[in-house]
C-alpha positions in Angstrom: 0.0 0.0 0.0 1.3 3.2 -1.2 2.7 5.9 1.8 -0.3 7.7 1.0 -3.0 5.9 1.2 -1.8 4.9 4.3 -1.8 8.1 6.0 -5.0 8.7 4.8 -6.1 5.4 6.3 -4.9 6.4 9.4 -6.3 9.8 9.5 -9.6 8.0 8.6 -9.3 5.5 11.8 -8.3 8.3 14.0 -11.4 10.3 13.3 -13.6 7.8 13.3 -12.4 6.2 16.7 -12.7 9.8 18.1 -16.2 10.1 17.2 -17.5 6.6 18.5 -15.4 7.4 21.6 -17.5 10.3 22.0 -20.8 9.1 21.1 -20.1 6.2 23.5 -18.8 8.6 26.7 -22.3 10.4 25.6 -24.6 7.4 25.8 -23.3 6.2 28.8 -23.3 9.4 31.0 -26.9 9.6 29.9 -27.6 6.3 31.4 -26.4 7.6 35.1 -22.5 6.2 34.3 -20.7 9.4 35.4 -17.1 10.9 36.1 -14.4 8.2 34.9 -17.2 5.6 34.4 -18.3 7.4 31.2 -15.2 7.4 29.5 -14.4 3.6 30.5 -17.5 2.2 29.2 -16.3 3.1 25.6 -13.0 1.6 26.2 -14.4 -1.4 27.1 -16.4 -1.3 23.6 -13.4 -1.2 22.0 -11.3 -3.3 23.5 -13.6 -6.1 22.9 -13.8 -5.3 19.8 -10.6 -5.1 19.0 -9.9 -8.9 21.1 -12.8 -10.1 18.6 -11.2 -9.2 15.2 -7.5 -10.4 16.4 -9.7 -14.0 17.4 -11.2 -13.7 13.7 -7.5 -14.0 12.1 -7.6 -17.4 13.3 -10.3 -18.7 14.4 -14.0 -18.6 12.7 -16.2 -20.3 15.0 -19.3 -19.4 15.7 -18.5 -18.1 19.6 -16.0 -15.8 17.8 -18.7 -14.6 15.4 -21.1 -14.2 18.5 -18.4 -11.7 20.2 -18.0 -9.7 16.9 -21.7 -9.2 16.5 -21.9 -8.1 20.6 -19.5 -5.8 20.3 -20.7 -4.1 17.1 -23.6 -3.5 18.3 -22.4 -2.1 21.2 -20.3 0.7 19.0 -22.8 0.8 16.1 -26.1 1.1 18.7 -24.2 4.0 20.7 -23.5 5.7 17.4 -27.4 5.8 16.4 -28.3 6.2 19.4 -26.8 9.6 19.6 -27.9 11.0 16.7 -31.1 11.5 17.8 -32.8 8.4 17.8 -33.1 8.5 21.2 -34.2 11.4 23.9 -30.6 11.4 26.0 -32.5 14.0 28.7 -34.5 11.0 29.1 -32.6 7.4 28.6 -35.3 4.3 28.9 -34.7 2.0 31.9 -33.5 -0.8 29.5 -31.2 1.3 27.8 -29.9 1.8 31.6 -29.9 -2.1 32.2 -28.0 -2.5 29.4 -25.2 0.1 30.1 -24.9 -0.8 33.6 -24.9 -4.6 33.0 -22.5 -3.8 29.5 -19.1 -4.2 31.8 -19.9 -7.7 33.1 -20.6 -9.3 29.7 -17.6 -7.6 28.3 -15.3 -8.8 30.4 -17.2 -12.0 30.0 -16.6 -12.2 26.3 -12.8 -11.2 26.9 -12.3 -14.4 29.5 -13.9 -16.8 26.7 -11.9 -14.8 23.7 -8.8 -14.9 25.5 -8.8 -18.9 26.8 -10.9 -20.6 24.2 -9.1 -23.6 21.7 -8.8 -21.6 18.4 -9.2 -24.3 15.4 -6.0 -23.8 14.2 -4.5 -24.0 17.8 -1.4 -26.4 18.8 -2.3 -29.7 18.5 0.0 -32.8 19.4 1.3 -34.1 15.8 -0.8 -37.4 15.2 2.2 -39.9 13.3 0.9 -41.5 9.9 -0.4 -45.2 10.1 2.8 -47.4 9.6 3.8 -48.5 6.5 3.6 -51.9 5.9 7.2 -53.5 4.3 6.4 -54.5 0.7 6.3 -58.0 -0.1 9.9 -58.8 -1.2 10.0 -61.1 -4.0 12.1 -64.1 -3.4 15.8 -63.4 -5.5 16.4 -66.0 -8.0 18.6 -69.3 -7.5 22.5 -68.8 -8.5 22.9 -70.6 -11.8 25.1 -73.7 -10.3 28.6 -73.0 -10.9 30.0 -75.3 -13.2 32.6 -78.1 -11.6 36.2 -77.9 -11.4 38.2 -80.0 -13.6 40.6 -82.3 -11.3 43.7 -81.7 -10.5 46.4 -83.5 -8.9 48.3 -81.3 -6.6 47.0 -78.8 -4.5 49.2 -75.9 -5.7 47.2 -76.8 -9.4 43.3 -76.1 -7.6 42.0 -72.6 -8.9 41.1 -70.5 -6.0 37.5 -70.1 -5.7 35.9 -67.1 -4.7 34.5 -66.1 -1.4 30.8 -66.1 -1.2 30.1 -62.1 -0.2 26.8 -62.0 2.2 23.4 -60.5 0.6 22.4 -57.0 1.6 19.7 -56.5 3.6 17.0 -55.5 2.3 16.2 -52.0 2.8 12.4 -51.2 4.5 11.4 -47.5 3.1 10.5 -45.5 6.0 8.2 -42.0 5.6 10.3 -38.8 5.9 7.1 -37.8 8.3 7.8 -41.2 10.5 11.6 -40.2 10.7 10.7 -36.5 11.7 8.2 -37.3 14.7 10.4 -40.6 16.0 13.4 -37.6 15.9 11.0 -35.6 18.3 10.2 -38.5 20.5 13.8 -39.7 20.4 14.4 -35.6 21.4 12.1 -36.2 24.1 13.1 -39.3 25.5 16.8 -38.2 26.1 15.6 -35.0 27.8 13.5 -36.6 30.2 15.9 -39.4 31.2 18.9 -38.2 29.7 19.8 -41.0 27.8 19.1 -42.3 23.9 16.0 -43.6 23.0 16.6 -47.9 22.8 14.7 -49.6 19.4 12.2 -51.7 21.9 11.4 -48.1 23.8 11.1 -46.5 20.0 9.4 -49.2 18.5 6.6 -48.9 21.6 6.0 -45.2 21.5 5.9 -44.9 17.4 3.5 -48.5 17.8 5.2 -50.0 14.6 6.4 -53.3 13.9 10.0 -54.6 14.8 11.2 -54.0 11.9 10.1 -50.5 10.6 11.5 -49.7 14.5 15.1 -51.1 13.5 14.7 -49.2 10.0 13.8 -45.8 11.6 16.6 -46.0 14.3 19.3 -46.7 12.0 18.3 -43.4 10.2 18.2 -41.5 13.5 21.8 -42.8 15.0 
């Protein structure tokens, strides 16, 4: 937004907040709140108000809705109010009721703003469903190495050669599963000060033996 615009913004915001100010003070001293009580009733109005649309950023439930609609029509009724709607010389006993009674349910609506779950609060992070380790197909049988011609001495045998051992097979393991068994594993050493074991891993992640062996391989 251009430097402008945003002075004239601001200008806009201060003159409107001055006037609703006003109008508010007004209502209320017509309704018997006098001296500092007057000019705390609207601050009331708009601090609720303003607790309402930070709750809106991120949360849109239907109690935050609720709030934003109580305290608009606090500011928006005092507004009307004063322009001649009503007689302020003489303010009806609801309107009175509903001044006097106005701090109570604001700071009631502040409490719930303030301590209610939002929806997109912290939540614990729920670990994806184990992944089940494909169904290896079985490797093929070595051809049969063909026999050795005889020989007579030793120092004549060809040297035959060593068998090397087949590699494991690797289980794939979710980059998700990894991060949160890093976290536990964070956890774990914090609270006892020593690293997470496989069997304590493989119970608090609840996967199979050999996912468990998988994951802590990646996290040592």
């Amino acid at each position: 937004m251009p430097s402008k615009i945003r002075l004239v913004v601001l200008v806009l915001a201060v003159i409107a907040g001055a006037l609703s100010f006003a109008h508010l003070h007004d209502l209320a001293a017509a309704a018997g709140q006098t001296g500092w009580k007057a000019w705390a009733y609207p601050v009331s109005v708009d601090l609720l108000l303003v607790c309402v649309l930070h709750r809106l950023r991120t949360d849109r439930s239907m109690t935050a809705w609720l709030w934003f609609l109580v305290a608009l029509v606090a500011s928006l009724g005092a507004n009307i109010a004063t322009a001649g709607v009503l007689d302020l010389d003489h303010v009806p006993a609801w309107l009175r009721i509903v001044v006097a009674g106005w701090p109570a349910l604001a700071f009631l609506g502040g409490t719930l703003l303030a301590h209610a779950p939002t929806e997109t609060g912290d939540r614990v992070p729920v670990p994806p469903a184990p992944i089940p380790a494909p169904d290896l197909e079985p490797e093929p049988s070595p051809d049969p190495e063909p026999e050795a011609a005889p020989v007579t001495t030793p120092e004549q045998a060809p040297a035959l050669p060593a068998a090397e051992p087949a590699p494991a097979p690797a289980v794939p393991v979710p980059a998700a599963l990894v991060d949160h068994a890093r976290k536990v594993a964070h956890d774990h050493h914090a609270r006892t000060g020593s690293p997470i074991d496989t069997d304590t891993l493989r119970t608090r992640l609840g996967v199979p033996p050999h996912l468990a062996d998988a994951i802590a391989a990646q996290l040592a």
